[in-house]
Structures are given as structure tokens and as C-alpha cells.
C-alpha positions in Angstrom: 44.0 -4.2 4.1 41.1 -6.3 3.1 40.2 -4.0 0.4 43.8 -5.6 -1.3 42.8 -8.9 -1.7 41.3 -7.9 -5.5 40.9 -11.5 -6.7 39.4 -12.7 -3.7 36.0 -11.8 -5.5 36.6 -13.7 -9.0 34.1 -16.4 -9.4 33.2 -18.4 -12.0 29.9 -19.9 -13.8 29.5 -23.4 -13.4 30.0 -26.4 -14.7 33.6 -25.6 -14.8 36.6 -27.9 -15.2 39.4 -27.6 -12.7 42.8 -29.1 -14.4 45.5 -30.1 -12.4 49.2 -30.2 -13.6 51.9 -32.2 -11.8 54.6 -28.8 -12.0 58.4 -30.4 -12.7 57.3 -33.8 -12.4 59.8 -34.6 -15.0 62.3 -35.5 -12.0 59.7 -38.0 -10.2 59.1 -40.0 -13.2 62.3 -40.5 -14.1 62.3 -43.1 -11.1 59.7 -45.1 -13.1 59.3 -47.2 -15.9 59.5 -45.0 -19.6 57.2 -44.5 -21.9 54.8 -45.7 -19.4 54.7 -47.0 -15.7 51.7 -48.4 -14.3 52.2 -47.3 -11.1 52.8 -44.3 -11.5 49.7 -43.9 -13.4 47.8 -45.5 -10.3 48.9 -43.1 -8.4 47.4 -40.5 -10.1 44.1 -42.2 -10.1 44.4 -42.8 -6.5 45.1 -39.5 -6.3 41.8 -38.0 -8.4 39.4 -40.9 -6.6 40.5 -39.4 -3.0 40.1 -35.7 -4.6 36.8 -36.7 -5.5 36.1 -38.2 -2.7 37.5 -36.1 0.6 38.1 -32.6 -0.6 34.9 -30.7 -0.6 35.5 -30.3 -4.5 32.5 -32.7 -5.2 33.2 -33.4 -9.1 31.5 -35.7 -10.8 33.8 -36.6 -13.5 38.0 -36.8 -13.7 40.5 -37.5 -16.5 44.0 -38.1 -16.4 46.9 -38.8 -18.3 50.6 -38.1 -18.1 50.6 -35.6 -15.2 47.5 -34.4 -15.4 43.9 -34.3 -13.9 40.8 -32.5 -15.5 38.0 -32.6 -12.9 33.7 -31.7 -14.1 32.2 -30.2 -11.1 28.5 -29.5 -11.4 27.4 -28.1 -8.2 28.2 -24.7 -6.7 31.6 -25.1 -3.9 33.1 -22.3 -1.9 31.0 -20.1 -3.2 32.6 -20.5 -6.8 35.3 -18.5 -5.8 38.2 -19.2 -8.0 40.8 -18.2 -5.6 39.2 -20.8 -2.8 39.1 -23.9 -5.9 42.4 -23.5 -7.0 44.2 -23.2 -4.1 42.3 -26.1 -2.5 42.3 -28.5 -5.7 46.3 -28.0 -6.2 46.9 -28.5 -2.3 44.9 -31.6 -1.4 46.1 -33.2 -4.9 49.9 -32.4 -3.8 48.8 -33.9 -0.4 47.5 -36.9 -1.8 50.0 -37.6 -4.3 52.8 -37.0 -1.8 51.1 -39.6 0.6 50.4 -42.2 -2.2 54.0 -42.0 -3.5 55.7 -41.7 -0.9 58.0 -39.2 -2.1 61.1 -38.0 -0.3 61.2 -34.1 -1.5 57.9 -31.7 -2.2 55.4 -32.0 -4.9 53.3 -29.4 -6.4 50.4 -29.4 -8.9 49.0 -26.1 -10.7 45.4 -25.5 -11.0 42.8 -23.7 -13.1 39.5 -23.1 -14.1 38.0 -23.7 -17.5 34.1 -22.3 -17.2 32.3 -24.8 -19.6 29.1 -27.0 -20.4 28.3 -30.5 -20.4 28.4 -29.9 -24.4 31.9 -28.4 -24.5 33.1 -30.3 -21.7 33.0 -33.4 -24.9 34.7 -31.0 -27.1 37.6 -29.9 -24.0 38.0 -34.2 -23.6 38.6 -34.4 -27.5 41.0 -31.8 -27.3 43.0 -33.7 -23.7 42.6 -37.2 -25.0 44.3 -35.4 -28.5 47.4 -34.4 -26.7 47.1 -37.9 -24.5 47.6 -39.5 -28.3 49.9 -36.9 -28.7 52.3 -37.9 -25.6 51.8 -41.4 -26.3 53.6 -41.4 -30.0 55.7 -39.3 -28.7 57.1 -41.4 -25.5 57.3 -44.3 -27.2 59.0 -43.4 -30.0 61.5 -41.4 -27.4 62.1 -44.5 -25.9 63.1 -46.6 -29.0 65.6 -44.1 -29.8 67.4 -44.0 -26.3 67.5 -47.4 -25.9 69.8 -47.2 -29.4 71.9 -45.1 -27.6 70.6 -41.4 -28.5 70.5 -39.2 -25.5 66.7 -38.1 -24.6 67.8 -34.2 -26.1 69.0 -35.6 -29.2 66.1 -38.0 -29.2 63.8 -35.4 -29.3 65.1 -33.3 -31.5 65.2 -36.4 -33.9 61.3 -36.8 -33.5 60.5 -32.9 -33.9 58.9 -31.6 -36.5 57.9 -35.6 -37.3 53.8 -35.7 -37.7 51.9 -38.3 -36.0 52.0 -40.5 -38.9 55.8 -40.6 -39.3 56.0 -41.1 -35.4 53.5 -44.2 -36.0 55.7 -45.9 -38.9 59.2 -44.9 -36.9 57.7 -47.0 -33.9 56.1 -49.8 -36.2 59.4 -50.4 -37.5 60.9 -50.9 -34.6 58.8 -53.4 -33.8 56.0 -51.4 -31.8 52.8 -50.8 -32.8 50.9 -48.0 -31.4 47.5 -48.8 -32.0 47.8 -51.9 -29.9 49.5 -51.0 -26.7 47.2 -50.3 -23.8 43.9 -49.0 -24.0 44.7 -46.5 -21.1 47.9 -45.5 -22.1 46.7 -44.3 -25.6 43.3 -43.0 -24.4 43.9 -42.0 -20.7 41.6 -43.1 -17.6 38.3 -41.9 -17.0 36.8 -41.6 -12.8 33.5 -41.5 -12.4 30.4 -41.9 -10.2 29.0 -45.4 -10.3 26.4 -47.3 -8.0 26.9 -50.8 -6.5 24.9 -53.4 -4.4 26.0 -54.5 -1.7 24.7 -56.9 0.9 23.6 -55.3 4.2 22.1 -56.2 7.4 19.2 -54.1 9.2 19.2 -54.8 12.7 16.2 -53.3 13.4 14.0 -55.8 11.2 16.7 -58.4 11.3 17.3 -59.5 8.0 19.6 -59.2 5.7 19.0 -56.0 2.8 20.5 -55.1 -0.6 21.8 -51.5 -0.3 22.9 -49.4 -3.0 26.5 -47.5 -2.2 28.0 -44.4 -4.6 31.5 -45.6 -5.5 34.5 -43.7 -7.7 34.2 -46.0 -10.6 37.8 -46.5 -12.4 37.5 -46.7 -16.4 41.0 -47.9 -17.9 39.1 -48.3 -21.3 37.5 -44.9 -22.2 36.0 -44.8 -26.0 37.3 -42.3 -28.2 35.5 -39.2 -27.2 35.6 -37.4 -30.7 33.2 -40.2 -32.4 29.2 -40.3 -31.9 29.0 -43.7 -28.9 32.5 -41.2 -27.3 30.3 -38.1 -27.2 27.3 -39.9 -26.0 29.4 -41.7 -23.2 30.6 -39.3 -21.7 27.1 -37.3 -21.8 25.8 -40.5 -20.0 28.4 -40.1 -17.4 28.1 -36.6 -16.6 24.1 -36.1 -16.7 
């Protein structure tokens, strides 16, 4: 029967990018905070640091917003067998999320592969932190209009077919303005890997050393990818 296991072959080039999506999540969050929760967010970042971390994945690079988590990985795993990095990305992240938030009922992620380079990878951050912008006009201007009393269905159906712009001056007059709320919640949050010193203590020469330690470095103020410092950051980050 092995000879029926046809995708268990499929491999792809790498980099890649492996993208996570929280599937129905829509129940969980409504237990938090609209248009945005901190904690919840957290949790997600908790989430992609142990991913990167303790799964064998080895990325060098995650982004998330809303529900999701795009992961760069560099280096050949499993054998780049697409099969093996899907099924293992979606499991330990529905592990780890399920552990961090202590949920009461079973979470699942979907995964896939995106076969890339570190130049598109810019473009395929453009084209996330675009629909992070996206979700972020949208939920907040969402919220304004339940908390007058539409239901979210009618809300939404209020805001469709609005463009960003009248989304912008429908939440301006009500008091918000987008372009001021927080950085992460307009931009999303960036993981990457970062050295630190830290003081150490060799006991075979007794004395006290400065040791370097790689760390998951936490960015909850990411540039805007599309413009020339954006592209070069994340170049910087990845090389």
C-alpha cells in the first residue's frame, strides 16, 4: 500500500514560507476584547516564538496578525517534504496555542507552503501587512457600528463595498483615528532571531564571562514593508 501514499513525495524548493491559519477561530475570539485584544494577540506570539523555538521547523523569521502566522525558513527540514511541514507546523501550533490559552474545546490551524526568495518574501509581507491594514479598518469600524446598536451582519454589510478611505473618515468621525492606534495592531508583529549578552560564569578559569545567547526577538513596531528602510529591514533580518 505504500505505493498510495502519492503526495508523500511532494517537496518543495526552499526558502519557503509556511502560513498558519487559526481555522473557525471566530468562536474563540469572541471571548476577547473587539476590534483588538492584547492577549489574544500574545498568545499568538507566544505561540510562533515556541514554534520557532521547539518544533524542528527552524524559521528564522515569523509574522502575525489576526489569526495568522507566516513563518521564513531557510534551511532544508524533513527532507522538504511538504506533507511532513504541514502536518507538523499546524499540529505543534494547535498544541501550543491550546496550551497558552487554555482553551476548553479543540483548536486547529491550517498550513501551507509558499516556495519563495528572500526578495519576494518582501513583496509576500507587503501583500499580509496589506490585508493586516485591511482587517484593522475594517474591525474597528465594525465595532463603532455595534456598539450603536447594529448587529455585527448588518454591520458588515453597512461597511461592504466602503474603500479604505471611506472606512478611515467613518471611524474618524466617530471619534477614532486609525492612523494612531497601535503600531502592532495596524502593522502586525514581527519574530525574529536576535543575539544578547548575558553575564556568565566559567568555572573552569573562575571568573565571570560575557556570553552571547540566540533569543526570539519580539517586534511590536515593524516599519512598513512596502517603503525603501521596510524592504531593507526586513532583508536585514532575514540575511
Amino acid at each position: 500500500m505504500k505505493d498510495r501514499e502519492i503526495f508523500s513525495g511532494l517537496t518543495t524548493t526552499i526558502p519557503f514560507v509556511l502560513r498558519l491559519d487559526g481555522r473557525s477561530f471566530h468562536s474563540l475570539s469572541r471571548t476577547y476584547k473587539k476590534p483588538y485584544d492584547e492577549e489574544f494577540s500574545d498568545i499568538f506570539v507566544k505561540t510562533a516564538v515556541s514554534l520557532m523555538n521547539d518544533s524542528g521547523l527552524s524559521p528564522c523569521f515569523a509574522y502575525t496578525f489576526s489569526d495568522e502566522i507566516s513563518f521564513f525558513v531557510k534551511t532544508s527540514v524533513f527532507d522538504n517534504r511538504v506533507e511532513k511541514l504541514n502536518s507538523v507546523g499546524s499540529a505543534f501550533a494547535a498544541s501550543a496555542f491550546t496550551l497558552f490559552s487554555k482553551a476548553d474545546a479543540p483548536l486547529a490551524f491550517d498550513s501551507r507552503i509558499v516556495p519563495i526568495s528572500d526578495e519576494l518574501f518582501v513583496d509576500y509581507l507587503c501583500w499580509r501587512q496589506a490585508e493586516a491594514w485591511r482587517n484593522h479598518i475594517n474591525g474597528y469600524c465594525q465595532k463603532l457600528l455595534t456598539d450603536e446598536g447594529l448587529s455585527a451582519t448588518n454591520a458588515q454589510r453597512k461597511l461592504d463595498g466602503m474603500n479604505a478611505a471611506a472606512l478611515h473618515e467613518l471611524a474618524f468621525s466617530k471619534g477614532i483615528n486609525l492612523s494612531e492606534t497601535p503600531s502592532w495592531q495596524r502593522r502586525g508583529i514581527c519574530i525574529y532571531k536576535g543575539v544578547i549578552e548575558r553575564e556568565g560564569f566559567n568555572p573552569k578559569t573562575n571568573e565571570h564571562v560575557t556570553v552571547e545567547r540566540n533569543v526570539a526577538v519580539v517586534d511590536k513596531d515593524v516599519p512598513l514593508f512596502k517603503s525603501p528602510e521596510g524592504k531593507a529591514w526586513v532583508l536585514d533580518k532575514i540575511k
